[in-house]
N, C-alpha and C positions, 0 to 999 in steps of 0.2 A: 517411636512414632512413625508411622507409613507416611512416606515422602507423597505429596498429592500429585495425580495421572495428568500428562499435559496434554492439554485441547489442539485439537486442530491446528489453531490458529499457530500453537507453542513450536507444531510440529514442521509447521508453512515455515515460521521464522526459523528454525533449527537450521531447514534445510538450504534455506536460501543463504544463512551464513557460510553453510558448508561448499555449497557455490563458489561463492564468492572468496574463500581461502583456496579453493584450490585456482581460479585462475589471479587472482592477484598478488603480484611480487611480493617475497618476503610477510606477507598476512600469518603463515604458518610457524607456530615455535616445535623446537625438533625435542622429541620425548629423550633423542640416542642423539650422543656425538659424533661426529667424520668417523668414518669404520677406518682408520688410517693409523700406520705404525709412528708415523712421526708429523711434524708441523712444518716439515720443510716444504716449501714450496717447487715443484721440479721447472728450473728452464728451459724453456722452450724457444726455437725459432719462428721468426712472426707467422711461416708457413705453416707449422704442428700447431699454434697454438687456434690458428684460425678453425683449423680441422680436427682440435680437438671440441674444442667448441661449440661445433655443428652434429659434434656425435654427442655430445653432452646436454644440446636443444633437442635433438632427437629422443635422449632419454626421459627427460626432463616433461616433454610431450607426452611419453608412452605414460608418466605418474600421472598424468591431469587427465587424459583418457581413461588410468586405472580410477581413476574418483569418480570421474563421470558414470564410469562403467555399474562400479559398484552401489554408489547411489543411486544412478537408476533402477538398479535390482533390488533393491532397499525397500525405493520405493513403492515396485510393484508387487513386491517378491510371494507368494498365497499362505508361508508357512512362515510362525514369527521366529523359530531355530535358524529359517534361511537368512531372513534378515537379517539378526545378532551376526550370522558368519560374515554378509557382508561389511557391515558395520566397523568390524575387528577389523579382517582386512583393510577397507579401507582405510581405516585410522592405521594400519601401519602403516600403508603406501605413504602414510604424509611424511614420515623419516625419509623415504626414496623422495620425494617432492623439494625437501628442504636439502638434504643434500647433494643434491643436481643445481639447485638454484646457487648453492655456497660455491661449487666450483665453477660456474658459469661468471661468476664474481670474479674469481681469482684472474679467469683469464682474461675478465676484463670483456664477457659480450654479454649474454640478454638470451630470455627466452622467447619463443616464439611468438609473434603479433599477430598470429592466429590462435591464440589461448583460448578466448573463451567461446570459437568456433568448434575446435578439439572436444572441449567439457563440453558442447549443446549436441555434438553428433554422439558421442559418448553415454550420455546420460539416457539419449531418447534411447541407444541399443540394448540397455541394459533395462530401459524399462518394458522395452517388450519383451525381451528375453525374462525375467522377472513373471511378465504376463502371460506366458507362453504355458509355462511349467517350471517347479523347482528345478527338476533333471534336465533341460533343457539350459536353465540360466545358470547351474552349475559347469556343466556341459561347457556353457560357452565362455565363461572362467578358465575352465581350465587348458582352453585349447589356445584364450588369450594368452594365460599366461607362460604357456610353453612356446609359442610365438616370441613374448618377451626376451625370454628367457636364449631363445636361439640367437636374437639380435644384441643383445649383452654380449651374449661370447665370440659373437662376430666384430664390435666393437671393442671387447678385450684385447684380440689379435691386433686391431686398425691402429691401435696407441702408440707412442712414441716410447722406446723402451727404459728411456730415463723417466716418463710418468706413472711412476708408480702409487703416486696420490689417485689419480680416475682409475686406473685398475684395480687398487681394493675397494675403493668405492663401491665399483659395479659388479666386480666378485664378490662383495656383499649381497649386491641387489639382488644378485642372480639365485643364491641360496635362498633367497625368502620369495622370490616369486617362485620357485621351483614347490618351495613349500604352501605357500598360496594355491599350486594349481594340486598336490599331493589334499589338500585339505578338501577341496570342489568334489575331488573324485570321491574320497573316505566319505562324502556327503550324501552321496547320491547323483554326481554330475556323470550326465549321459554322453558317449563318445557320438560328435557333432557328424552330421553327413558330408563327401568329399565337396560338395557344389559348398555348402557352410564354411567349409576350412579354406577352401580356394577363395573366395568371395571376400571372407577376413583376411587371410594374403593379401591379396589385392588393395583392400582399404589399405590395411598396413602399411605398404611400402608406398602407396601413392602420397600418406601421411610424413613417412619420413624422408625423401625425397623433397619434401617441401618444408619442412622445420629444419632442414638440416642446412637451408639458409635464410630462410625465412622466421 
């Protein structure tokens, strides 16, 4: 029997839930476990741990900006293939989401209390990048995600080298946003203009800069 097509109304509430799991704490259950060899907890001094921390808000922010991102392409997106890809992706990034928030626990601090500013500026860029053009909202996918992906392995390096719990973390991360932005291009995602890629720099670092204590 064919599952019956959900209304508007179905699709308003869908997405407001999805909202809403991505900027409120703990809201998300994680599909995957800690990407981690073992359970031990690594010690830290009260200084690494502060600063590990702050790079773990920082990731943690770039997940809630990926949800925004993607559901705002979602939901403007012109072609229903592009949408599905968002969708996917997005629903992985929620494993990146739930895993940043578990080690933000460990060390005992919190995500950023600019959350659900991150998802509203996020959301609107992806809806007009969505609105623009598929090659465009791919495009700008994948140049997020290589962005990402450079600041994971900049905060690889910044760890404390007894933390090997947040480094396979984010050497996870890194392999699937890596794969996230490989999937944008396979798609049809158009290589962004310099003034575009500078302009997302810009946002970017002004964003982490500011989650990374805030």
């Amino acid at each position: 029997m064919a599952l019956p097509s959900l209304s508007k109304v179905d699709h308003l509430l869908l997405g407001v839930d999805k909202a809403l799991r991505a900027v409120v704490h703990h809201s998300n259950p994680s599909t995957r476990p800690l990407p981690v060899s073992n359970d031990k907890i690594p010690e830290l001094s009260i200084t690494e741990a502060r600063h590990v921390a702050g790079l773990m808000r920082i990731n943690h922010t770039g997940e809630v900006c990926a949800q925004g991102l993607y559901h705002g392409q979602a939901f403007s997106a012109k072609d229903n293939d592009v949408k599905q890809a968002m969708q996917q992706s997005a629903q992985e990034e929620v494993d990146h989401l739930v895993w940043c928030e578990t080690r933000l626990d460990e060390l005992g601090s919190h995500p950023s209390i600019f959350t659900p500013l991150w998802y509203g500026m996020s959301f609107g860029l992806g809806a007009v990048a969505g609105a623009v053009s598929n090659e465009f909202s791919l495009g700008f996918v994948a140049e997020t995600e290589a962005q990402v992906s450079e600041h994971l392995q900049d905060h690889i390096g910044q760890l404390p080298p007894q933390d090997t719990r947040s480094r396979e973390i984010l050497a996870q991360m890194d392999i699937e946003e890596l794969h996230h932005r490989e999937l944008a291009l396979a798609n049809g995602g158009a290589a962004l203009s310099p003034p575009v890629r500078h302009t997302m720099r810009w946002m970017a670092n002004r964003m982490k800069a500011t989650a990374y204590h805030l």
